[in-house]
VOTIVEX-244653 format. One record per atom (N, C-alpha, C): atom name; y negated, z, x. Coordinates in Angstrom, 2 decimals. Atoms other than C-alpha are relative to their C-alpha. Layout:
BEGIN
+------+---------+---------+---------+
| name |   north |      up |    east |
+------+---------+---------+---------+
|   CA |       Y |       Z |       X |
...
+------+---------+---------+---------+
//
This chain:
BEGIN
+------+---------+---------+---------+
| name |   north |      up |    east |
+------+---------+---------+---------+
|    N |    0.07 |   -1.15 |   -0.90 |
|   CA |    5.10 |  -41.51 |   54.85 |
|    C |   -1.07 |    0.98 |   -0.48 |
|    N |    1.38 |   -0.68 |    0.77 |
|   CA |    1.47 |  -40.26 |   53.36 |
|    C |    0.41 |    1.11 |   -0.91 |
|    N |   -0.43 |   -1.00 |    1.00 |
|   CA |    3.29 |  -39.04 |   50.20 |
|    C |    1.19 |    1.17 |    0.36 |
|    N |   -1.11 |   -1.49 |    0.00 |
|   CA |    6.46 |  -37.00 |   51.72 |
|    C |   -1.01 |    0.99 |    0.95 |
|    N |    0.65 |   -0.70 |   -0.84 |
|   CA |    4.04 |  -35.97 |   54.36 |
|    C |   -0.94 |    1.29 |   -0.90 |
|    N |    0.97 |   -0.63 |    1.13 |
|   CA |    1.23 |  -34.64 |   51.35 |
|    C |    1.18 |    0.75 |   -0.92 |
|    N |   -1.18 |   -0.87 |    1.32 |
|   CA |    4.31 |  -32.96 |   48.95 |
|    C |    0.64 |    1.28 |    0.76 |
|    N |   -0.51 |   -1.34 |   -0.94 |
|   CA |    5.49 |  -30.64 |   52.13 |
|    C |   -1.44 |    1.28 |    0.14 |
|    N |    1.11 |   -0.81 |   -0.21 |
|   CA |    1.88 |  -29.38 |   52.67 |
|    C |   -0.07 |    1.28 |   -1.01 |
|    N |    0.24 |   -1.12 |    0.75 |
|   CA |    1.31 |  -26.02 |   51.34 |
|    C |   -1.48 |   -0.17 |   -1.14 |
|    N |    0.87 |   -0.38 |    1.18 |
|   CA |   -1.17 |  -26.01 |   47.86 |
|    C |   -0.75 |    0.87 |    0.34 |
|    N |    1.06 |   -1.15 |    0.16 |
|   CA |   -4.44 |  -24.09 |   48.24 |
|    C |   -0.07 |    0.52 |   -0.81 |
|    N |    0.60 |   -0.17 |    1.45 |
|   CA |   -5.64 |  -22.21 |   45.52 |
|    C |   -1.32 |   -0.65 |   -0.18 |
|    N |    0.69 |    0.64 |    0.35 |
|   CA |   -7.94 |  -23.82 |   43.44 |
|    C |   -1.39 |    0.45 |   -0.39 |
|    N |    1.53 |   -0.28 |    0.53 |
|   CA |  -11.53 |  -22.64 |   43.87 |
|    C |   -0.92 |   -0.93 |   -0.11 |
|    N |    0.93 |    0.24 |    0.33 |
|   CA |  -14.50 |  -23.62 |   42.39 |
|    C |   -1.38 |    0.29 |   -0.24 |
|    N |    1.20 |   -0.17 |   -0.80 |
|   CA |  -17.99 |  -23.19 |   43.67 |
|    C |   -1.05 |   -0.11 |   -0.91 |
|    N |    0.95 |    0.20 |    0.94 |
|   CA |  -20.87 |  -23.01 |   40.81 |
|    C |   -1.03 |    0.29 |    1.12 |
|    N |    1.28 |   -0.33 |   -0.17 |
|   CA |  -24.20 |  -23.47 |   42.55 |
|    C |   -1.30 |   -0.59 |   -0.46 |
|    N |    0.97 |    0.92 |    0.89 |
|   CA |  -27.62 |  -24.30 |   41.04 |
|    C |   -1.19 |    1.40 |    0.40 |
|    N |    1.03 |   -0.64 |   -0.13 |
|   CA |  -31.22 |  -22.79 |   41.41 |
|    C |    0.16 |    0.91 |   -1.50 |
|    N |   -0.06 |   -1.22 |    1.19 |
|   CA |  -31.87 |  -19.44 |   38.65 |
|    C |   -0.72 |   -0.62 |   -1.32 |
|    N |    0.05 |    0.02 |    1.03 |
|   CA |  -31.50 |  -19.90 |   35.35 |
|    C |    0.22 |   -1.53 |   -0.44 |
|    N |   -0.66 |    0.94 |    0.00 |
|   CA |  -29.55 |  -23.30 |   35.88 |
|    C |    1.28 |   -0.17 |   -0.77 |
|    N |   -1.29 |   -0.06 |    0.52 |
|   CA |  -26.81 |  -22.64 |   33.40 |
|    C |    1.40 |    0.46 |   -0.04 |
|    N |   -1.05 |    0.04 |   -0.85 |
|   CA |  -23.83 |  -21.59 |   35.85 |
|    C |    0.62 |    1.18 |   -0.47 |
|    N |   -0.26 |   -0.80 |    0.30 |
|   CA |  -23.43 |  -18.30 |   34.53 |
|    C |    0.81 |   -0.31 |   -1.46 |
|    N |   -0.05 |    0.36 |    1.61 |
|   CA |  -23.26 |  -19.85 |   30.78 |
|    C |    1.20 |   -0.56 |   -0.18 |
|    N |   -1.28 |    0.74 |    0.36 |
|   CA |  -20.83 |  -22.05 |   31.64 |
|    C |    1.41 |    0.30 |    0.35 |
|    N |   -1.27 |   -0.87 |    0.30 |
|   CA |  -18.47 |  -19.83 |   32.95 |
|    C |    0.54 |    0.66 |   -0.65 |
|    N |   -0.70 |   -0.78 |    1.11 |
|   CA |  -18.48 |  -17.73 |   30.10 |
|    C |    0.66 |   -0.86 |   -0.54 |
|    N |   -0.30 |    1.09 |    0.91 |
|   CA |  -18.24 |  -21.05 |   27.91 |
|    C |    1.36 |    0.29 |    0.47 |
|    N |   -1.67 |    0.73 |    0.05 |
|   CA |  -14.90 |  -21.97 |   30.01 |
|    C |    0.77 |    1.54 |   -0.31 |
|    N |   -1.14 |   -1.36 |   -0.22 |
|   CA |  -13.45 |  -18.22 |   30.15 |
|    C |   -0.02 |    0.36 |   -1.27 |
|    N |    0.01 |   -0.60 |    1.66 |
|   CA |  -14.14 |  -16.74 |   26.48 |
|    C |   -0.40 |   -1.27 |   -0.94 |
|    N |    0.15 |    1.02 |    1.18 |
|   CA |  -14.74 |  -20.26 |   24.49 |
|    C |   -1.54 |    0.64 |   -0.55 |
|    N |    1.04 |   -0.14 |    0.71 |
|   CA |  -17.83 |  -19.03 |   23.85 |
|    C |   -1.77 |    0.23 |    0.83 |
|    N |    1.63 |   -0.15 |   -1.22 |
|   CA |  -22.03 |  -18.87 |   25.49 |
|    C |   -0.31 |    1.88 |   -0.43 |
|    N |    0.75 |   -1.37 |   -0.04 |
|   CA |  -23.41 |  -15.31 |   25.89 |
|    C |   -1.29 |   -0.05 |    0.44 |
|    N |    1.31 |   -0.15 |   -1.08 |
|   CA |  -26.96 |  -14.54 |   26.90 |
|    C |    0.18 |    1.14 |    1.07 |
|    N |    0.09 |   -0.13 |   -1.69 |
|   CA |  -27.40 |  -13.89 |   30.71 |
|    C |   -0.91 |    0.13 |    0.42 |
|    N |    1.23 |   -0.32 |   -0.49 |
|   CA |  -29.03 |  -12.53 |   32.80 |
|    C |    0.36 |   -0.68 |    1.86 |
|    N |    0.14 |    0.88 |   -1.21 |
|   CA |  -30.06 |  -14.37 |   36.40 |
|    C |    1.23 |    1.01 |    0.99 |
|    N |   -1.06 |   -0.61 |   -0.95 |
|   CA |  -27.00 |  -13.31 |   38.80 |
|    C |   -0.34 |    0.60 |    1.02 |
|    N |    0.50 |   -0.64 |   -1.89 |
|   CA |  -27.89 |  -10.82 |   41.74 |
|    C |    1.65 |   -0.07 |    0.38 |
|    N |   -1.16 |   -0.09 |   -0.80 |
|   CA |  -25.16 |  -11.70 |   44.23 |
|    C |    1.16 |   -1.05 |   -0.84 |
|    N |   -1.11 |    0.69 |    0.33 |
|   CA |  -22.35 |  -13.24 |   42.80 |
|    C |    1.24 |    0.24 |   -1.42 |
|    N |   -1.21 |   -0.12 |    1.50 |
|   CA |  -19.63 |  -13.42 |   39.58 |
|    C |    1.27 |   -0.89 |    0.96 |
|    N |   -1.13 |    0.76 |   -0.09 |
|   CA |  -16.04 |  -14.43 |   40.08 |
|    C |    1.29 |    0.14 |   -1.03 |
|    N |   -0.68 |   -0.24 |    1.36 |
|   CA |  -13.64 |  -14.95 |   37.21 |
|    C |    0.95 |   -1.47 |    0.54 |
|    N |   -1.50 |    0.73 |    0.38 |
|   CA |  -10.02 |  -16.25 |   37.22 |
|    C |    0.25 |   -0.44 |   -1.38 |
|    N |   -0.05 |    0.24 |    1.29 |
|   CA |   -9.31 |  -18.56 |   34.45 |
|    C |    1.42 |   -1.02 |   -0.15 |
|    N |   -1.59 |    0.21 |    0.40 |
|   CA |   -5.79 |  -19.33 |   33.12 |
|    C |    0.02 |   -1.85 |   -0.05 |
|    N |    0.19 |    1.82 |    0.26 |
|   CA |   -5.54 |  -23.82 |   33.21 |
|    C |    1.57 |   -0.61 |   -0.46 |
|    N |   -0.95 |    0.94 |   -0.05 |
|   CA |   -2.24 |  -24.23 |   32.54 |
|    C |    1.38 |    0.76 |    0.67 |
|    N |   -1.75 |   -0.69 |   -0.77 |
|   CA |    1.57 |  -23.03 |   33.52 |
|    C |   -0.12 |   -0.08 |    1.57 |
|    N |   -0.25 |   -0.68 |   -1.21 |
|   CA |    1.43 |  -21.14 |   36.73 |
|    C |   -1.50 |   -0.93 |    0.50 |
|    N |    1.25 |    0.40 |   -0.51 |
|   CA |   -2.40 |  -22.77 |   37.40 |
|    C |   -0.70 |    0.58 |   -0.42 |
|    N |    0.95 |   -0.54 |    0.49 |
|   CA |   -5.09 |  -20.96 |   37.67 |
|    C |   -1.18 |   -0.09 |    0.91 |
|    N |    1.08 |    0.09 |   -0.71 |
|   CA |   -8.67 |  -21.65 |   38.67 |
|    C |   -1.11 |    1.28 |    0.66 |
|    N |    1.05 |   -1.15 |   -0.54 |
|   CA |  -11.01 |  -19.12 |   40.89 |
|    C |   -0.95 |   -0.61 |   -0.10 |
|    N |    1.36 |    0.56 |    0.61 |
|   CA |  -14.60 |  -19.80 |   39.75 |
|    C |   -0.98 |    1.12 |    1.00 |
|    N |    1.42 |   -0.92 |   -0.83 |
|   CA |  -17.42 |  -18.51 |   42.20 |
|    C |   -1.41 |   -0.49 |   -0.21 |
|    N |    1.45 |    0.21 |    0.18 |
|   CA |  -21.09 |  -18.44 |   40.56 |
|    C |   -0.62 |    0.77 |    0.49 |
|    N |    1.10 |   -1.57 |   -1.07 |
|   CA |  -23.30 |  -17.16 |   43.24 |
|    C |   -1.39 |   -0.44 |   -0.47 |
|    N |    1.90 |   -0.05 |    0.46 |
|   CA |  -27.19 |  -16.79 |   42.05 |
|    C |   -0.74 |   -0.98 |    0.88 |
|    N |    0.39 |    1.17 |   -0.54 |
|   CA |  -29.54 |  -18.96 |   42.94 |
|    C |   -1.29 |    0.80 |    0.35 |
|    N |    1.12 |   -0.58 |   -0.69 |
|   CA |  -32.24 |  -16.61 |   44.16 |
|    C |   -0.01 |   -0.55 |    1.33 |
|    N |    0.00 |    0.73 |   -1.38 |
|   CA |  -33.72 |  -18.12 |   47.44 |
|    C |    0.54 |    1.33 |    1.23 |
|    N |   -1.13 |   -0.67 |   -0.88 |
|   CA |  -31.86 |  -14.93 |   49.37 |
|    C |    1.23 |   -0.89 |   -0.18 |
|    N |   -1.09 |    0.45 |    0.46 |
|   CA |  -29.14 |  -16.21 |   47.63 |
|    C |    0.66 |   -1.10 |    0.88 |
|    N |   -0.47 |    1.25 |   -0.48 |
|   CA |  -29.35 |  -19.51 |   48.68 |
|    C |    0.34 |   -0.03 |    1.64 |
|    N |   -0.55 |   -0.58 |   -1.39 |
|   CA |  -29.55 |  -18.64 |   52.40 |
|    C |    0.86 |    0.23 |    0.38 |
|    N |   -1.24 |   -0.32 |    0.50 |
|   CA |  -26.35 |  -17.65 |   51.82 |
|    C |    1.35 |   -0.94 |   -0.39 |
|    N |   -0.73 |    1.52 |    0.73 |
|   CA |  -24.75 |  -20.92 |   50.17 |
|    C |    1.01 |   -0.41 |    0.82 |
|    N |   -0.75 |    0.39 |   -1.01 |
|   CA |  -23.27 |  -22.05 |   53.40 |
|    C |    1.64 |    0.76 |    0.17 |
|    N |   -0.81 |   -0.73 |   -0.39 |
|   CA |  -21.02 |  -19.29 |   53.76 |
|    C |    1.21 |   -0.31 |   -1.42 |
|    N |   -0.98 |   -0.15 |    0.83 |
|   CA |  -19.16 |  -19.76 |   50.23 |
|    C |    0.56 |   -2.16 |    0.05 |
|    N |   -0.21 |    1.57 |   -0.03 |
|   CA |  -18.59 |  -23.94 |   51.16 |
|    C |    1.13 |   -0.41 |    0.82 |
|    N |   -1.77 |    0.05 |   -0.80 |
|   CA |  -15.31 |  -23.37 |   53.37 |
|    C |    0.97 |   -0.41 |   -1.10 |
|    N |   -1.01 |    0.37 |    0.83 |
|   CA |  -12.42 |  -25.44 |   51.44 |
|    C |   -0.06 |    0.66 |   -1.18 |
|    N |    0.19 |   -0.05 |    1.31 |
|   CA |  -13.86 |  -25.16 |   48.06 |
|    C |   -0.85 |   -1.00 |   -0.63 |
|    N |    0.35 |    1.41 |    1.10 |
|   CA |  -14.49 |  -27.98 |   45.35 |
|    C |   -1.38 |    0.48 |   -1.00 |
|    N |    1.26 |   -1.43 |    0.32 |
|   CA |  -18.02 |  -27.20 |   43.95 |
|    C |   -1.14 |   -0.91 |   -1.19 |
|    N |    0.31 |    0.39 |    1.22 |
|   CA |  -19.76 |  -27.86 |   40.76 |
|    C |   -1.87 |   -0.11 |    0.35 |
|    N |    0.88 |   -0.28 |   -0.42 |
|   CA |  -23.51 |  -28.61 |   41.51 |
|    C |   -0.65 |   -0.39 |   -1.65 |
|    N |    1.10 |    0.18 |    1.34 |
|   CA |  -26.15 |  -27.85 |   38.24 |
|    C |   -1.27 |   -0.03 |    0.07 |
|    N |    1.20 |   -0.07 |   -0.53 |
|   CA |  -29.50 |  -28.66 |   38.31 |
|    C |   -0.85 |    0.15 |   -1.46 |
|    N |    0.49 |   -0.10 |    0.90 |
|   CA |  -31.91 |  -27.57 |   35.94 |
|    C |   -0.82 |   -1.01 |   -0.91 |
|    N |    0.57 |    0.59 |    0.77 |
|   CA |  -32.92 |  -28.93 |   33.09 |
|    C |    1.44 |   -1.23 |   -0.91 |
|    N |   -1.29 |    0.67 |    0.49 |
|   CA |  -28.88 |  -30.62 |   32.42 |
|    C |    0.55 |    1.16 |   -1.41 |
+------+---------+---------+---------+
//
């Protein structure tokens, strides 16, 4: 019953939540996954969001919000049904 029940449900889209204190990587590694490649960055005021292609008709929404302590104040609000990557400095 679980599985016909779970196969009718409507599919979310698939976001993904980068958060980490400034100059934690999060920025880096979104370039990494989106252009295959690192750029130098600068600390995020506010927020980045970048769609990235995964696959036939899949595609991931990526939200790296800054880690300035405004910022963080803030955190709560982007944690509604989204899967979320936590980086901590010094990884």
């Amino acid at each position: 019953v679980g599985l016909l029940q779970s196969s009718q449900l409507p599919l979310l889209p698939p976001n993904i939540l980068m958060l980490g204190l400034d100059s934690a990587g999060k920025s880096t590694l979104l370039y990494k996954l989106r252009y295959k490649d690192a750029f130098l960055t600068m600390p995020t005021i506010g927020f980045n969001v970048d769609m990235i292609d995964a696959g036939k008709d899949f595609t991931l929404t990526f939200w790296d919000v800054g880690g300035q302590k405004k910022m963080r104040e803030l955190w709560s609000n982007f944690l509604e049904e989204l899967l979320y990557i936590n980086i901590y400095k010094g990884l």
